[in-house]
C-alpha beads as a LAMMPS data file, in Angstrom:
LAMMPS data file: protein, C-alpha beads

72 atoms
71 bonds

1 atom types
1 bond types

-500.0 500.0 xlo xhi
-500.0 500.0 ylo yhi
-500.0 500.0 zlo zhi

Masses

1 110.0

Atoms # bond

1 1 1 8.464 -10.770 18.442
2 1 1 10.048 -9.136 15.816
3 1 1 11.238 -11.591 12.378
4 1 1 14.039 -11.289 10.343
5 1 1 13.934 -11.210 6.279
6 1 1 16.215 -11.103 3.698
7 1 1 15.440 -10.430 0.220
8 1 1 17.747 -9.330 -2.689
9 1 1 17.097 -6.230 -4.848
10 1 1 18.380 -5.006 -8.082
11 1 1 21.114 -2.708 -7.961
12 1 1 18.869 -0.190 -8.978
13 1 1 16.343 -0.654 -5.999
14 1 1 19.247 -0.506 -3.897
15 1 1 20.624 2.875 -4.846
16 1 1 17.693 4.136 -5.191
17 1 1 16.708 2.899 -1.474
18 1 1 20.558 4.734 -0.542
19 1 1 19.228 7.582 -1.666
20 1 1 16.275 7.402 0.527
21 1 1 17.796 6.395 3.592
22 1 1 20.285 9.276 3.067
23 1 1 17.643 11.757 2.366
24 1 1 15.408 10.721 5.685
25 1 1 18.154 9.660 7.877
26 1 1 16.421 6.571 8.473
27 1 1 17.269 3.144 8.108
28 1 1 17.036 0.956 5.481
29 1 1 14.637 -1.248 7.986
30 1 1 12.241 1.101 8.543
31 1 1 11.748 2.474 4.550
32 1 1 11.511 -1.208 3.924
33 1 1 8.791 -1.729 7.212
34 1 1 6.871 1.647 5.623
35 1 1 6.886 0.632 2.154
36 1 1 5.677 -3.199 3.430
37 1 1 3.242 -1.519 5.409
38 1 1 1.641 0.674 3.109
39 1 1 1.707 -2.340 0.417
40 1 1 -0.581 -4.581 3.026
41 1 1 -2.844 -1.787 3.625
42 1 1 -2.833 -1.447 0.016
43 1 1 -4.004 -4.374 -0.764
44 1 1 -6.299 -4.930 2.182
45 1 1 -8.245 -2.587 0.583
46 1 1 -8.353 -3.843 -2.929
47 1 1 -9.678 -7.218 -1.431
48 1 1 -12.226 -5.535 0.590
49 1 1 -13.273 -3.558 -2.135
50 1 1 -13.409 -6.548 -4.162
51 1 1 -16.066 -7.961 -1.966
52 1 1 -18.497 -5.728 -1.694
53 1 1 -18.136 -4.520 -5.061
54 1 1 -21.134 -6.590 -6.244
55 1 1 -23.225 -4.863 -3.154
56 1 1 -22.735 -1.447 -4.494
57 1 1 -23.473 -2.011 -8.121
58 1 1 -26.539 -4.024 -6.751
59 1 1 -27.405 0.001 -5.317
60 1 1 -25.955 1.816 -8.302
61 1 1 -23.010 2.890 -6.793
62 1 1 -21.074 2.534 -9.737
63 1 1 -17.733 4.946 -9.966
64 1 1 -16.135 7.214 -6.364
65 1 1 -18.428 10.069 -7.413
66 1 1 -21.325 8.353 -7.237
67 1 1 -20.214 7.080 -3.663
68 1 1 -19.411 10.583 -2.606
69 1 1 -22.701 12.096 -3.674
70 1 1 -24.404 9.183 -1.586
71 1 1 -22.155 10.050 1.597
72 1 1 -22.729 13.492 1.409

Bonds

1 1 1 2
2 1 2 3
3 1 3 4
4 1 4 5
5 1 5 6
6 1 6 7
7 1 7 8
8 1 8 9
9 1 9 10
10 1 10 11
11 1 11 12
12 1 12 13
13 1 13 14
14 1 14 15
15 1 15 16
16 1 16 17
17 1 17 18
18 1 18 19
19 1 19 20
20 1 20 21
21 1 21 22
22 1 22 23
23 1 23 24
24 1 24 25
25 1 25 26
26 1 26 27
27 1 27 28
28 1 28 29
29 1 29 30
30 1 30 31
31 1 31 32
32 1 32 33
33 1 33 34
34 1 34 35
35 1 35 36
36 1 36 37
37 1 37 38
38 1 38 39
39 1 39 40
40 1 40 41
41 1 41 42
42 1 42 43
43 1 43 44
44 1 44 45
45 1 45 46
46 1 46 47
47 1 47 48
48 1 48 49
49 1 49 50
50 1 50 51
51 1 51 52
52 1 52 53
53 1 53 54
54 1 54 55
55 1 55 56
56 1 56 57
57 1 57 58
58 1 58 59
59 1 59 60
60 1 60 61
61 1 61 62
62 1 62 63
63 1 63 64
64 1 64 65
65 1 65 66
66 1 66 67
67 1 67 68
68 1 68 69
69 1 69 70
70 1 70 71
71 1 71 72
């Protein structure tokens, strides 16, 4: 069941999020659900990343390129 939130943003945010809406002919909702949405996966990933940071270094999988040439 969809929730309801309010929040208040700077007049800034909000013009700029005008100009969006405007631009996309969307609605203010679903810029707002993307932008959420994007932001959790976001950070999903930092925390797993986080977690099995330790793991990789443990294997010398220091920086992405040294993940990529692994992978490939």
């Amino acid at each position: 069941m969809p929730g309801t939130i309010t929040i208040r943003l700077p007049e800034k945010l909000q013009r700029d999020l005008e100009k969006i809406v405007k631009a996309e002919n969307a609605s203010k909702s679903d810029v707002i659900r993307d932008a959420l949405e994007r932001y959790v996966a976001l950070k999903r990933f930092q925390q797993l990343r986080k977690r099995v940071l330790p793991f990789a270094e443990a294997e010398g999988l220091i920086t992405d390129e040294d993940i990529f040439k692994t992978v490939s």
